[in-house]
C-alpha positions as CSV (number, residue, x, y, z in Angstrom):
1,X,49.2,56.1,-72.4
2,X,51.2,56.1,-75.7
3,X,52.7,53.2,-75.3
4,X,49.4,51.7,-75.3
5,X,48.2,53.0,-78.4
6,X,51.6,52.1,-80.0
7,X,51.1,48.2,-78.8
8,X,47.3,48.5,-79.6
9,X,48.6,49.8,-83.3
10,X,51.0,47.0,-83.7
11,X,49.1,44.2,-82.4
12,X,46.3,45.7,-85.4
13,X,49.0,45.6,-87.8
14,X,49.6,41.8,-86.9
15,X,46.3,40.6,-87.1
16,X,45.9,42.3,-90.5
17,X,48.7,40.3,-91.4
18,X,47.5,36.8,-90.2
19,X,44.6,37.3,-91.7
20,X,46.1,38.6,-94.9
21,X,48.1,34.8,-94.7
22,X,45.3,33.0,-93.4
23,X,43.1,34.4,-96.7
24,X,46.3,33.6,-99.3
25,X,46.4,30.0,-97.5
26,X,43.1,29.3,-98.5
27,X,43.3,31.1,-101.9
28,X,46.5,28.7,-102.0
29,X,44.2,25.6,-101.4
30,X,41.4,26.7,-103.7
31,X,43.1,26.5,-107.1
């Protein structure tokens, strides 16, 4: 059960980041 939530907190954490890139990518391409 913990281990869940620890791989459901860190696949969270990962997405953030992705779309965190994904966002400066386009932010990149916009200027």
């Amino acid at each position: 059960m913990c281990k869940i939530k620890h791989l459901r907190r860190i696949m969270i954490t990962k997405h953030e980041e992705t779309q965190k890139s994904r966002r400066k990518l386009k932010g990149d391409l916009q200027y």
